[in-house]
N, C-alpha and C positions, 0 to 999 in steps of 0.2 A: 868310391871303389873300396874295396872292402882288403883288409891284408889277406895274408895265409893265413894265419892263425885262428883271423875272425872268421872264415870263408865256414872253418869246419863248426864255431858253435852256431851256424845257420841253418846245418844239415844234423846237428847235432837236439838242438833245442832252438826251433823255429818262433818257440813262445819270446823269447827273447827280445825279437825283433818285431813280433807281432802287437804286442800289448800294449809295448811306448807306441808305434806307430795309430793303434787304437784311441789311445788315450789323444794325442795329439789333433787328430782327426777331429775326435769330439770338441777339442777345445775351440780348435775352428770353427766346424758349426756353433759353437755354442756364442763365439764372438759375431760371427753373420747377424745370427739371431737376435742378440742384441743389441748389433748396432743397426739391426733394420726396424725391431720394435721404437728405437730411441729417433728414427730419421723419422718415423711414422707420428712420434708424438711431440716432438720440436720441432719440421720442416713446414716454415709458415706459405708455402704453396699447397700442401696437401691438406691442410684446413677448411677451406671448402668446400673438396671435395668431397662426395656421399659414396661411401664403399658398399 
């Protein structure tokens, strides 16, 4: 929940809130991605399987 104070630099400068929430986002995807490349290349079940 956000104060008073903070409420106005949301309406004030939206970039604010936008860009860490961007960046964050991406870190995400970027941790999925790699923990799905890594499960794909050390999970000894999907070894023989043919993709």
């Amino acid at each position: 929940m956000l104060s008073g104070s903070g409420r106005t630099y949301m309406f004030r400068a939206p970039w604010m809130a936008i860009w860490p929430g961007v960046a964050i986002s991406l870190a995400v995807f970027g941790f999925n991605m790699l923990g799905d490349a890594l499960r794909d290349l050390l999970d000894p079940r999907l070894r023989g399987l043919a993709r």
